[in-house]
C-alpha positions in Angstrom: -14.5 7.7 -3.1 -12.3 10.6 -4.2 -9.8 9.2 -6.4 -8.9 11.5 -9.3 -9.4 10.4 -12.7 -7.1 9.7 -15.2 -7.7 9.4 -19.6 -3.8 8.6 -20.2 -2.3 10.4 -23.1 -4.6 12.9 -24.0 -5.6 14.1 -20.5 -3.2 15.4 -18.1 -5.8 14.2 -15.1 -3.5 11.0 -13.9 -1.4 12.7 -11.9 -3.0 13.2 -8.8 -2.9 9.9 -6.6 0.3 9.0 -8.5 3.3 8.5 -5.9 5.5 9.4 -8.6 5.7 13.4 -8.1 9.1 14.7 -8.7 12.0 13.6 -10.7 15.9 14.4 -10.9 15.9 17.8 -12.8 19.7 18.4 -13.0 20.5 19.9 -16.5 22.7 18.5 -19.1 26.3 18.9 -19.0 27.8 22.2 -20.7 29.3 20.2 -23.7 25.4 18.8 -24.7 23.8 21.4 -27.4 20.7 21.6 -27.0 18.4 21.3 -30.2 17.1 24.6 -31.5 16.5 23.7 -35.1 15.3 20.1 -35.0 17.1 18.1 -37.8 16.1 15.4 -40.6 15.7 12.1 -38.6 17.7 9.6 -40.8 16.3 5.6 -41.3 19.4 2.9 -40.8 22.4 1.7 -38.9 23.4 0.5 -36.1 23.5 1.8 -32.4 25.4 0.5 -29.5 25.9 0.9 -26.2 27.0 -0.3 -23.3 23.6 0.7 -21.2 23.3 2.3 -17.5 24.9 -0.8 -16.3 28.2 -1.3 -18.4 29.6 -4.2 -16.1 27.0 -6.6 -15.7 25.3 -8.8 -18.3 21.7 -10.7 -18.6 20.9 -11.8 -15.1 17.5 -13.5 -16.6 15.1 -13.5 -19.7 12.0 -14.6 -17.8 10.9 -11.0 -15.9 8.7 -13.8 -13.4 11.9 -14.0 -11.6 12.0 -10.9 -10.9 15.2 -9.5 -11.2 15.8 -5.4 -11.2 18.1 -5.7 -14.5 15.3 -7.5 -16.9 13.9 -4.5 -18.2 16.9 -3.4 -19.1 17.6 -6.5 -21.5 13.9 -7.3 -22.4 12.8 -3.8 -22.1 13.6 -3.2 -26.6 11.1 -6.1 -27.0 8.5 -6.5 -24.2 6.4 -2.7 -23.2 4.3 -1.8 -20.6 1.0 0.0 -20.2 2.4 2.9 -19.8 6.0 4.5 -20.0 7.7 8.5 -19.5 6.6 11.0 -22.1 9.8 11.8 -23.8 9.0 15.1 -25.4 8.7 16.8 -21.4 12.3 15.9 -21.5 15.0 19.4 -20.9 16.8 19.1 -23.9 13.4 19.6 -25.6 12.5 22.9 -23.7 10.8 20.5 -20.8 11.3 19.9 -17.4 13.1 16.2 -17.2 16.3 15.1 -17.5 14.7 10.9 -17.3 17.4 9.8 -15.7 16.2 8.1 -12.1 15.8 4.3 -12.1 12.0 4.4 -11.4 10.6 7.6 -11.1 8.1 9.5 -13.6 7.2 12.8 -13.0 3.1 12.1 -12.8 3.0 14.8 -15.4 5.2 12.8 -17.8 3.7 9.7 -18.1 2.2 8.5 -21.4 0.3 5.8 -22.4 2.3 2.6 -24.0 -0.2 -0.2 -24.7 -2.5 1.5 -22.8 -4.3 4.1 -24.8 -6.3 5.9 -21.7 -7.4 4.5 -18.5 -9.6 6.2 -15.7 -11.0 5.5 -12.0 -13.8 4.1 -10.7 -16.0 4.2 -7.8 -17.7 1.4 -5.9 -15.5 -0.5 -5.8 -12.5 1.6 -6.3 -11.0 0.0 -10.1 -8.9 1.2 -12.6 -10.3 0.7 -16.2 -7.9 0.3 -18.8 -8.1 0.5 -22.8 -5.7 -0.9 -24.7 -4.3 1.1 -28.0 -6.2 -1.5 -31.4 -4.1 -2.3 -33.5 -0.4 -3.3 -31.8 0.9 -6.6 -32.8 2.9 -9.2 -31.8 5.2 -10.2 -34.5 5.4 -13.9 -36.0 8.1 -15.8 -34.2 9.0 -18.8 -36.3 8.5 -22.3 -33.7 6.9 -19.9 -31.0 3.8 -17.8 -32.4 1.8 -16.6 -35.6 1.6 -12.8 -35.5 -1.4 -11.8 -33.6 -2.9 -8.4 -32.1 -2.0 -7.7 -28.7 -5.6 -8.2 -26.6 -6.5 -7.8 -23.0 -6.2 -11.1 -22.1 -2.2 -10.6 -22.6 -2.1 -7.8 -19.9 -4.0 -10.2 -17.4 -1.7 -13.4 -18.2 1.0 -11.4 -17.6 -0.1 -10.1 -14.6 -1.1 -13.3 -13.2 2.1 -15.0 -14.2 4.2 -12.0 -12.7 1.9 -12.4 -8.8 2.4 -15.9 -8.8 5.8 -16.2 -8.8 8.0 -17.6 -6.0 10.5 -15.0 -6.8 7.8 -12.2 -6.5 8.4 -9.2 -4.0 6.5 -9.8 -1.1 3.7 -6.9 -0.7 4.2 -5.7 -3.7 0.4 -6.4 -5.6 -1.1 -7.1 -2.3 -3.4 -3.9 -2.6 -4.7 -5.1 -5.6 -8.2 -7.9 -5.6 -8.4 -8.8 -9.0 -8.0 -8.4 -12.7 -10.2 -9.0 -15.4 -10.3 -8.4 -19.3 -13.9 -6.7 -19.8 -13.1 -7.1 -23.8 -10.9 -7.6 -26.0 -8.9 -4.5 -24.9 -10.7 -3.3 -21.7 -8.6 -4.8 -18.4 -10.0 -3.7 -15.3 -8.0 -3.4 -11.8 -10.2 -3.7 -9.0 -8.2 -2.7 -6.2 -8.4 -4.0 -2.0 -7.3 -0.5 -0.9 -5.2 2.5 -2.9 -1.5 1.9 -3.5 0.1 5.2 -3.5 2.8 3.4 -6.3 0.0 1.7 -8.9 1.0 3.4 -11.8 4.8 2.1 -10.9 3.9 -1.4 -9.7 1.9 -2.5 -12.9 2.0 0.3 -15.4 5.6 1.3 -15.8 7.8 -0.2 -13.3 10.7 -2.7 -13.7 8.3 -5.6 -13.4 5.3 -4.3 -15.1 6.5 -5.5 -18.8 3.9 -7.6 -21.0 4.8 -11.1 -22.7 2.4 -13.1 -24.7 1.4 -17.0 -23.7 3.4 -18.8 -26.4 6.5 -17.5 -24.9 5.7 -18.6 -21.9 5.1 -21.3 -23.2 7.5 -22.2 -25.4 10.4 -20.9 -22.3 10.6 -17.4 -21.5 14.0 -18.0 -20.2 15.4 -19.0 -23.4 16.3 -16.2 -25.3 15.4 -18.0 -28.6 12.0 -17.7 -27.4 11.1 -14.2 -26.6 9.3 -12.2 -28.5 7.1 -8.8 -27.9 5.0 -5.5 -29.3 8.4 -3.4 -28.7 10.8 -1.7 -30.9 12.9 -4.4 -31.6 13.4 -8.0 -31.6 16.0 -9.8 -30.3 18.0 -11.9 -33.0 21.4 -13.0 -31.0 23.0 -13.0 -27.5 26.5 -14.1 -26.5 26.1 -13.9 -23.0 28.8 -11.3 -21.8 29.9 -10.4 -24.7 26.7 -9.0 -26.3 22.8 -8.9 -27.5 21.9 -7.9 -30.9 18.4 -6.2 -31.9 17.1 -5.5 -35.0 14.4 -3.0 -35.6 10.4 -4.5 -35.7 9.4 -3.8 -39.0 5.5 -3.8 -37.2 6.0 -1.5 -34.2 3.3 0.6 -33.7 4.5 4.0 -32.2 5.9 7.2 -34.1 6.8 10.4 -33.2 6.9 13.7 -34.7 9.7 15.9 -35.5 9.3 19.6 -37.4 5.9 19.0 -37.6 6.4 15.5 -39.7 5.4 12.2 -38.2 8.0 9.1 -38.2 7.5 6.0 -37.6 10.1 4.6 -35.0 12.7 3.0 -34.4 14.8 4.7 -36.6 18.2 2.5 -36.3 18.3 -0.8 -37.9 20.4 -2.5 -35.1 20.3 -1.9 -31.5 23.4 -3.9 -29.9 24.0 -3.9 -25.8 28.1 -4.5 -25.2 28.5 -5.3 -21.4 32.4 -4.7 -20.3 33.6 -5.9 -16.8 36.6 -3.6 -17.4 36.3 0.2 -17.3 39.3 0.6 -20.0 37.6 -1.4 -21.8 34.2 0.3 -21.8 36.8 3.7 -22.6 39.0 1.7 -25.6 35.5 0.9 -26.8 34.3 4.4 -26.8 37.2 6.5 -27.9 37.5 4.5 -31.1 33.8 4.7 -32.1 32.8 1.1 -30.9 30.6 2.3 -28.5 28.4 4.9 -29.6 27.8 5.9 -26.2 28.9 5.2 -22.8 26.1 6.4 -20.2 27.7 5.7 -17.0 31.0 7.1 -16.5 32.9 7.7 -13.5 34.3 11.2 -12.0 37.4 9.8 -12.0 37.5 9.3 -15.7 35.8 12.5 -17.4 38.9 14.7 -17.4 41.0 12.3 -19.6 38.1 11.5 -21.5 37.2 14.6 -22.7 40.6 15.9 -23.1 41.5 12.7 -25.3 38.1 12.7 -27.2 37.2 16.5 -27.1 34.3 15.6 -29.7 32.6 13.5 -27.3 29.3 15.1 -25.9 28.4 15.2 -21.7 25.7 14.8 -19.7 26.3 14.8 -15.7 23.5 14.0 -12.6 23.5 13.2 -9.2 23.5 9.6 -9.0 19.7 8.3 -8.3 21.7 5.5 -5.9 23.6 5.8 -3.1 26.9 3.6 -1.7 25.5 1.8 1.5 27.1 -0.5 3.7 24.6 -2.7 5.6 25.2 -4.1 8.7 22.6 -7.1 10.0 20.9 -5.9 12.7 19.7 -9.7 13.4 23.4 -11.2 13.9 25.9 -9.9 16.6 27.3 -7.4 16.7 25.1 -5.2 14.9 22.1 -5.9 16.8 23.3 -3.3 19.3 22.5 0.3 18.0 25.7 1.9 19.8 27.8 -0.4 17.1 25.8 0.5 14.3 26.6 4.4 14.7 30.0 3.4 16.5 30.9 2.3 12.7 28.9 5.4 11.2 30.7 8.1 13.4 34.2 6.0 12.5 34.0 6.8 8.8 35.1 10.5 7.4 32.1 11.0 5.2 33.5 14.6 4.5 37.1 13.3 3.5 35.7 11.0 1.4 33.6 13.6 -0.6 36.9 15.0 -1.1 39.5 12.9 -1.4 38.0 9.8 -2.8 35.3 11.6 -5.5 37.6 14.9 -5.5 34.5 17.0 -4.5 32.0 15.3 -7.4 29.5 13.9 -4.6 26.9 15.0 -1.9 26.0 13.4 1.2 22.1 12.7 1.3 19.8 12.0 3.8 18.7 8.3 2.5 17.0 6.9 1.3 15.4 10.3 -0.3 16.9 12.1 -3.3 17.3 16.2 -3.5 14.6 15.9 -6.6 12.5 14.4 -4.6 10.5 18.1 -3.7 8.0 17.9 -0.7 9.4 14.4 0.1 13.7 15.6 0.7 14.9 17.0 3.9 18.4 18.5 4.2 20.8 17.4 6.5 20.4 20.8 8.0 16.5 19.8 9.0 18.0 16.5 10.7 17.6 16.0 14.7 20.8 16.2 16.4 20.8 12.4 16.4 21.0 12.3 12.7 23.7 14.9 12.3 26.1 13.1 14.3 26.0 10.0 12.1 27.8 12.2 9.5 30.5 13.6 11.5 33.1 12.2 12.0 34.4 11.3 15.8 36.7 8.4 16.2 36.3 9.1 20.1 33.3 9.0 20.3 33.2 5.9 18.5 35.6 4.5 20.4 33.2 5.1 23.5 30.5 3.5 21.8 32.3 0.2 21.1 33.7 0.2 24.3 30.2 0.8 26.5 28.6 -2.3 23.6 31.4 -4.5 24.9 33.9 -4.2 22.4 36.4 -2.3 23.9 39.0 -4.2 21.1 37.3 -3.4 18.4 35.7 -6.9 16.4 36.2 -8.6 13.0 33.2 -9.1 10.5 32.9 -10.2 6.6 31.7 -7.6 4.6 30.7 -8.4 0.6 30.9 -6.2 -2.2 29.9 -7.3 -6.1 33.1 -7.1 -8.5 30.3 -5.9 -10.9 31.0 -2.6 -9.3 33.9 -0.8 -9.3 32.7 2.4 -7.2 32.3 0.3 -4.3 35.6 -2.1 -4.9 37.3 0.9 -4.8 36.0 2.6 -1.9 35.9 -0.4 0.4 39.3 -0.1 1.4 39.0 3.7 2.0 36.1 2.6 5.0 38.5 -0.4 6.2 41.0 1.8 6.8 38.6 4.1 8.8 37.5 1.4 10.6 41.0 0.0 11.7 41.3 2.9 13.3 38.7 2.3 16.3 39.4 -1.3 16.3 37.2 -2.6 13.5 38.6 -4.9 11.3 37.1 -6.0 7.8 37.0 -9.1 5.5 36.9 -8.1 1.9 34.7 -10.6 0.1 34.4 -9.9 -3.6 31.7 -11.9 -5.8 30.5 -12.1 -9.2 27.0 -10.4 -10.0 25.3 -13.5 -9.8 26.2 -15.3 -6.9 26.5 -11.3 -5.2 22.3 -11.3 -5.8 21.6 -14.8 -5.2 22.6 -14.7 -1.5 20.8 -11.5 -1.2 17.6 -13.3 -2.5 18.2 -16.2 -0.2 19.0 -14.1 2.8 22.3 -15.6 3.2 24.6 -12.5 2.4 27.2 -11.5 4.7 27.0 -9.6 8.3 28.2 -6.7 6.0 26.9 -5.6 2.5 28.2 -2.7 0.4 26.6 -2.1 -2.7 25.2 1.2 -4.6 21.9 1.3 -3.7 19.0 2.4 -5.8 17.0 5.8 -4.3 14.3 4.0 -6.9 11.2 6.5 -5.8 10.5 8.3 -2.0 8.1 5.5 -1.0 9.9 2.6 -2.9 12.7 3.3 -1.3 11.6 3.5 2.2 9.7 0.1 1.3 12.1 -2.1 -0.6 15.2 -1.3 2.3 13.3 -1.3 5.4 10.0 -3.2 5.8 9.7 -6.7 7.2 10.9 -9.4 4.7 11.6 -7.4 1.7 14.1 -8.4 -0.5 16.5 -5.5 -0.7 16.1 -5.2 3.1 20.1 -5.8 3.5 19.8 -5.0 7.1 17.3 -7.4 7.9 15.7 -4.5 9.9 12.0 -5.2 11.2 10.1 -3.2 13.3 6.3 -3.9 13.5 4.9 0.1 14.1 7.2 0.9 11.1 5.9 -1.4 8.6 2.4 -0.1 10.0 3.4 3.6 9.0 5.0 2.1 5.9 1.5 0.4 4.9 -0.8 4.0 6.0 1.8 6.0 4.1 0.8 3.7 0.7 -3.0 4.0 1.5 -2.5 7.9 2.0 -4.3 9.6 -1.0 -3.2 12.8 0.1 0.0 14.1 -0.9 1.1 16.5 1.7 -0.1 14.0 4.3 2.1 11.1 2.3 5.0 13.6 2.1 5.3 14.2 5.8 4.8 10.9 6.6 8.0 9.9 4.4 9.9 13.0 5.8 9.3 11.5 9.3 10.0 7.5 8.4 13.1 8.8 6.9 14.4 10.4 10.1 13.5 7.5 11.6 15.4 5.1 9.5 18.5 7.5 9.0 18.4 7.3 13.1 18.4 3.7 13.0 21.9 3.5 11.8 21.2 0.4 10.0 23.3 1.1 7.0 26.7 3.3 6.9 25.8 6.4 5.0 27.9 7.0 2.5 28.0 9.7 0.1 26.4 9.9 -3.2 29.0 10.6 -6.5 27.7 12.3 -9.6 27.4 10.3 -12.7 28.6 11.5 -16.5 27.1 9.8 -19.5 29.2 10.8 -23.3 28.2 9.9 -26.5 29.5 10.9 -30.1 27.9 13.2 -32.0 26.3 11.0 -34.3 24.2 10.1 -32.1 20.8 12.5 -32.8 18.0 13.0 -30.8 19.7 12.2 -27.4 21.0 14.8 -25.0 21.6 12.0 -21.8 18.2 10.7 -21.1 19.0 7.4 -18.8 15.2 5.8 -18.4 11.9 5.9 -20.6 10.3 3.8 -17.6 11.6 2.0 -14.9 14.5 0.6 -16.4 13.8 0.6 -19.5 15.8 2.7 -21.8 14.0 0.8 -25.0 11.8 4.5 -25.3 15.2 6.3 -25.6 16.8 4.1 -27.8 14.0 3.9 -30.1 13.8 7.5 -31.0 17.4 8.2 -31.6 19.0 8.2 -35.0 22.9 7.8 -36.3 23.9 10.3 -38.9 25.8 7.8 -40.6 27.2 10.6 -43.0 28.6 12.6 -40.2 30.0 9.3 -38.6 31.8 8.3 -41.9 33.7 12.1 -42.2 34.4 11.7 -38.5 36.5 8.8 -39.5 34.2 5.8 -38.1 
């Protein structure tokens, strides 16, 4: 069995099986200094934000029902085995901006709970060892405080695969788990998994939660509690979730050659704001210490109205889509599916809609994604001519799939968003034009998901789509039954490429099997393509040891949070 070995932390040896082999490395914006003399880290106050998702607030508590957002909101108190190692990051001389939703560079993971962790042969298992030492802290009515132990990993696995709400596939490749000791947990694995560091190590569902919380209701929030860098003390659903620091958390870090022990802010507070003058109101008079997703349309006024403000800028790691389901009339027929995408002025609405701050990719892959991304320019023919734009020949299309007058269909978009609210109306007027009329049916975040989940979303869905990882996102959008599958799209000999491409140890081989599925799925037409807008984060300069870092692993941006500091002096003379 050839599988390479990995030793975590101290050994650099993980990274060759990992899927995870490229990340978005788009530099800071001009305005973010980078450090040169690193300065005093400073113990106290408060940090708040509005996080990567500034509209929508706690979906869930419970990460067993599996919704994408929970490590956002239970990533400051629950960890995972592993997470991104935050030193590689650009601002610090490295490579990584750590901004994609779930992508570590195999290079830049670190251990979390896991201290090391190597392959095995015969048969093929992944022996972990847990870091002595971490604890749990007391949580009055719920737990004494207690060490973290092995047998907290394999609940939590166990509890995470048996849910109803699970994705299906995703720990399929996996036999068993079992706690050797007392912090030994050993993954025996049915075949490789080309994503088991991001399934069960880092990902969005990979977090770990103690019985008694289980126990006692991990969906009330009164409940939770975890080895992370803070604890969670009060939440005013929509309004806002208040952290304070875990006087017990293990980790540290060292700046100028001195060790701290982290976090270094008191407070950690999460604001969600459904409005985006709100979310600006908040930020230009020092409510928000940060604001790390900011439209293109906004950046000019902000920084000419707050000029102390300090930018970052990326490539958005999702993509607007609309779906069309291919397993409901009319979209069954391929000529309507790229009828609709040939309708649609992709190029006018890089221009005129994101005034140039956008790119067209070829989904679901990302530019960063190097040995896995194709240009548009390495397209078939086929491909091309879904992104240009020809009314006739749309027209054509329609006419030859029997819909010479065009059709009417429902197409729903979350209010949670306001970069696809805005440029719905942009595509319905495109589509008018060859017949095609829309229904514009907004929902709330919830009840957006929910029929998602249930498979009882609308003929059309537009929605910003996360580019997640190369393989995840071929996966998650386009084989049999999966959740995110919008399109309903199923093909049997895809989802059999899909499954070789995750048992494929060796990269190149994986690569050009992902280069192939995705001219395969872009071919498909299942989704319009639509392009992809960059994305600004700001933040005041009080804010130390930050220069626009989005994701310390999978959605969690607990890792980030912890190691920044608020120079509460330099805050005071600023007026705030």
């Amino acid at each position: 069995m050839n599988v390479p070995r990995a030793r975590g932390i101290g050994s650099r040896l993980h990274v060759g099986t990992a899927s995870v082999l490229s990340v978005l490395i788009l530099a800071a914006g001009a305005s973010a200094v980078a450090q040169t003399r690193p300065e005093v880290p400073q113990y106290g106050g408060t940090l708040t934000t509005s996080t990567v998702h500034p509209t929508i607030s706690v979906q869930t508590w419970d990460p067993a029902d599996w919704n994408w957002k929970n490590a956002q909101d239970t990533g400051p108190f629950y960890e995972g085995l592993m997470s991104a190692d935050l030193t590689r990051a650009k601002r610090l001389g490295g490579k990584y901006a750590f901004v994609a939703d779930a992508w570590i560079p195999t290079d830049a993971v670190r251990g979390e709970l896991a201290e090391s962790w190597e392959w095995k042969d015969n048969p093929m298992r992944l022996e972990v060892k847990l870091r002595k030492g971490i604890r749990f802290p007391e949580k009055p009515g719920v737990m004494k405080s207690r060490e973290l132990v092995a047998d907290d990993v394999v609940f939590s696995y166990k509890r995470m695969d048996a849910s109803p709400k699970k994705i299906p596939t995703y720990y399929d490749h996996i036999e068993r788990v079992e706690a050797r000791d007392s912090h030994t947990v050993v993954f025996t694995f049915k075949k490789f998994s080309a994503e088991w560091d991001y399934r069960f190590g880092w990902g969005q569902y990979s977090l770990i939660m103690p019985k008694e919380v289980a126990d006692a209701g991990a969906s009330n929030w009164k409940n939770l509690n975890g080895t992370g860098p803070f604890m969670l003390t009060a939440h005013v659903q929509s309004s806002q979730s208040t952290y304070v620091r875990n006087p017990d958390y293990w980790d540290s870090i060292v700046i100028g050659g001195q060790s701290y022990k982290l976090p270094f802010t008191d407070r950690l507070i999460y604001r969600p704001m459904k409005d985006e003058a709100a979310q600006h109101a908040a930020l230009r008079t020092g409510k928000l210490d940060m604001l790390q997703s900011v439209r293109w349309s906004s950046v000019e006024e902000l920084k000419k109205n707050v000029p102390q403000l300090q930018w970052s800028s990326h490539l958005s790691m999702s993509a607007p889509v609309l779906a069309m389901r291919v397993d409901q009339k009319p979209f069954d027929d391929i000529r309507v599916r790229r009828a609709l995408n040939m309708a649609v002025n992709k190029q006018e609405i890089v221009k005129a809609f994101y005034g140039g701050q956008a790119e067209l990719l070829a989904y679901p892959q990302h530019p960063e994604y190097q040995g896995y991304y194709e240009p548009m320019s390495a397209m078939p023919d086929s491909v091309k001519e879904l992104y240009t734009y020809n009314p006739d020949k749309a027209k054509k299309l329609l006419a030859e799939a029997g819909f010479p007058n065009g059709f009417t269909f429902t197409v729903q978009v979350c209010a949670c968003s306001p970069n696809t609210m805005d440029l719905l109306p942009m595509i319905t007027a495109y589509l008018e034009k060859v017949g095609v009329k829309i229904v514009i049916k907004p929902m709330e975040v919830g009840a957006f998901v929910s029929t998602i989940t249930n498979k009882t979303h609308a003929t059309g869905t537009i929605m910003d789509m996360g580019l997640t990882n190369p393989t995840t996102a071929l996966r998650k959008s386009f084989l049999t039954g999966q959740r995110w599958n919008l399109s309903i799209w199923s093909d049997a000999e895809f989802d059999k490429r899909i499954d070789a491409m995750y048992e494929e140890r060796d990269l190149a081989k994986r690569q050009q099997m992902v280069r192939d599925m995705t001219k395969t799925v872009l071919d498909n037409a299942a989704f319009i393509w639509l392009p992809s807008p960059y994305v600004h984060s700001a933040w005041w300069p009080w804010v130390k040891n930050y220069g626009g870092e989005l994701r310390g692993a999978g959605e969690r941006a607990a890792p980030i949070y912890a190691r920044i500091w608020i120079d509460q002096a330099l805050k005071k003379k600023m007026g705030y």
